[in-house]
N, C-alpha and C positions, 0 to 999 in steps of 0.2 A: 732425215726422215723423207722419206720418197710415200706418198699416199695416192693412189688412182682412183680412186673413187669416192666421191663428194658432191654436194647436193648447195642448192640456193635457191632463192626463191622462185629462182625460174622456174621451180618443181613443186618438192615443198620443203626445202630448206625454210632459213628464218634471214639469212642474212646474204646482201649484194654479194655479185660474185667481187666486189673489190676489197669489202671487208673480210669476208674469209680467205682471199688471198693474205693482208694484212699479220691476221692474227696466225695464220699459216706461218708466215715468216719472222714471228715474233715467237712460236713454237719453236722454232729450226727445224722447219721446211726445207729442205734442195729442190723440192718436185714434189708439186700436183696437179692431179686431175679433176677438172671440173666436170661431173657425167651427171647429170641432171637429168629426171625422170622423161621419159618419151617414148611416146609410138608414132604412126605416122600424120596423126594430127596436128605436132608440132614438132616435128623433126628438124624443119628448116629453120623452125624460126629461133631455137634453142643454141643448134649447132652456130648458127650465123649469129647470135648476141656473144655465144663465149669466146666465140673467136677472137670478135672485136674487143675485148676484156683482156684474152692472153697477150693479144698482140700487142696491146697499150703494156701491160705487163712483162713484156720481154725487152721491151725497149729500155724500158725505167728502172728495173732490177739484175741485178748482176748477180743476187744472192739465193733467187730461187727462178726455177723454170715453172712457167704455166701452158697446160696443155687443156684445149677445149676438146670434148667428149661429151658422154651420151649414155645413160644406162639405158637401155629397149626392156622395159617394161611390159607383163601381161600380155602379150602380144602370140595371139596363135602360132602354135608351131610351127605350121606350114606357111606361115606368111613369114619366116623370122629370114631368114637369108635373103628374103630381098630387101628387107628395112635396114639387114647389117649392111650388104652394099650400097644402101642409097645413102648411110648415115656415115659412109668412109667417104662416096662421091663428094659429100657437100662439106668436108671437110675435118669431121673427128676423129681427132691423132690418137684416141684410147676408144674402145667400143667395149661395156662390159653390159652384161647382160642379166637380168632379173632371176637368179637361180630358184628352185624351188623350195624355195626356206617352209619351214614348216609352220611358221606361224601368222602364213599369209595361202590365200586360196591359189595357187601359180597351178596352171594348166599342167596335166603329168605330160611328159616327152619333150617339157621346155628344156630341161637339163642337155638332153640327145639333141633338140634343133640347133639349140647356140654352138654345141661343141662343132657339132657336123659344119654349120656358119662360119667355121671359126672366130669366134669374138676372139678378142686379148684377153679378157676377164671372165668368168662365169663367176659372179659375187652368190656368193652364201649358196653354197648350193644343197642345203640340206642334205638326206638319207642318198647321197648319189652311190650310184651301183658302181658295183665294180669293173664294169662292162663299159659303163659313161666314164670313169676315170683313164682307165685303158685310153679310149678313144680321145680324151684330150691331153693325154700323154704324147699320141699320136700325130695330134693337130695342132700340137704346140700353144694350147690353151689354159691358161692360168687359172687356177682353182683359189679361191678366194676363202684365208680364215678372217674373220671379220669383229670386230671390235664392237660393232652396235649390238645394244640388246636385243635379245630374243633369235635372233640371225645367228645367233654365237650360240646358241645352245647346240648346236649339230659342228662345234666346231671339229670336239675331238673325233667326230665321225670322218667327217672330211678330210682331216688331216692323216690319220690312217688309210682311209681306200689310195689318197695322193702317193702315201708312200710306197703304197704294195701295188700299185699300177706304175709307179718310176712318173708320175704328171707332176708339173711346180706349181708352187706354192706360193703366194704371196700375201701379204699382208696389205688390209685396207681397213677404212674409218668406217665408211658408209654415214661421213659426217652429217648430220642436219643442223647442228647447233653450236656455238661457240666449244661449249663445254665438251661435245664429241672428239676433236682435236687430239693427238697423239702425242705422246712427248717419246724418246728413247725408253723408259723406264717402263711406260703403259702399254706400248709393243712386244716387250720383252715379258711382260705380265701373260697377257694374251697368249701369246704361239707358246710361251711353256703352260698355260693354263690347256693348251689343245692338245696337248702332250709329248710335243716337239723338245731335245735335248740343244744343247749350246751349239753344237752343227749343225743340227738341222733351222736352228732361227739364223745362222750366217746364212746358210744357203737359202730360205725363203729370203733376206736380204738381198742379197745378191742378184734372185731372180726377179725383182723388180726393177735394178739395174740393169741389167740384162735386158728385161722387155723395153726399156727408154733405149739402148741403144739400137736396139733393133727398129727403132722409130725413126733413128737418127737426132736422138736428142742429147745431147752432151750436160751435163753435170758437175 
């Protein structure tokens, strides 16, 4: 199980980033990502605690990689490219971004800022056009079908425009709680509940591999 995007209390998870690491790897875990809610209020100080968490984490574990990140949250359009750069500067190995899910108020043309920003990630990104998919086809930006409720209701949407733009696909938790946690079986639920066939869930696999290498991170 490879997960990028997850939550703790730095945000508003429920639990340390050491115990969701934990029970991570008591899932079977290889890789996650700790991206915890943020705008520029607390960018530093988010990025600089998960850091210190992965790093103690990378030393001690041989059996899963921990990468600290950052979801950018709410965050005006026109301000979004400079918080993705300031939140790469200060150290976040995953950058995903607060899509416009439909069952939260998310500013319309957040979709279009992150992609143009290039995040890694654009989680949940609700009704996305087919014009924002293109473009992060383009930008080498991952479209996120996502396991949490309510986020997952526009899965099948998503996962369609992804495939008629040629953009990848990846699978994420959008963990807050012990019980959000994935296992192979509950992944494989999800991207065929989006309506993804037995290739197309390899290759959403894949392409999560895929974006760790391109980080430089090994597995």
């Amino acid at each position: 199980m490879i997960d990028l995007h997850t939550h703790t209390f730095f945000s508003d998870g429920v639990l340390l980033p050491s115990e969701l690491i934990q029970r991570a790897r008591k899932t079977g875990y290889r890789a996650i990502a700790i991206t915890d809610h943020a705008d520029i209020s607390n960018l530093e100080s988010v990025i600089k605690s998960l850091t210190k968490v992965c790093n103690d984490t990378n030393k001690v574990y041989k059996d899963i990689v921990c990468l600290p990140g950052v979801e950018l949250t709410h965050i005006p359009p026109v301000l979004v490219a400079g918080i993705v750069k300031k939140a790469r500067s200060l150290g976040a190995k995953i950058v995903v971004f607060h899509g416009e899910t439909v069952t939260e108020p998310v500013e319309p043309g957040s979709n279009r800022a992150a992609i143009e920003a290039k995040v890694d990630i654009l989680a949940h990104p609700g009704n996305i056009t087919d014009d924002d998919a293109a473009l992060a086809a383009k930008n080498n930006v991952c479209l996120e079908i996502t396991a949490r409720n309510g986020h997952n209701i526009t899965n099948k949407h998503v996962a369609a425009a992804a495939l008629k733009a040629g953009a990848k696909l990846v699978f994420d938790t959008d963990s807050h709680a012990p019980a959000d946690l994935a296992d192979k079986a509950k992944r494989e639920q999800v991207l065929t509940d989006a309506g993804l066939n037995k290739g197309q869930i390899l290759q959403v696999i894949m392409n999560s591999e895929e974006l760790l290498k391109r980080k430089g991170v090994k597995i």
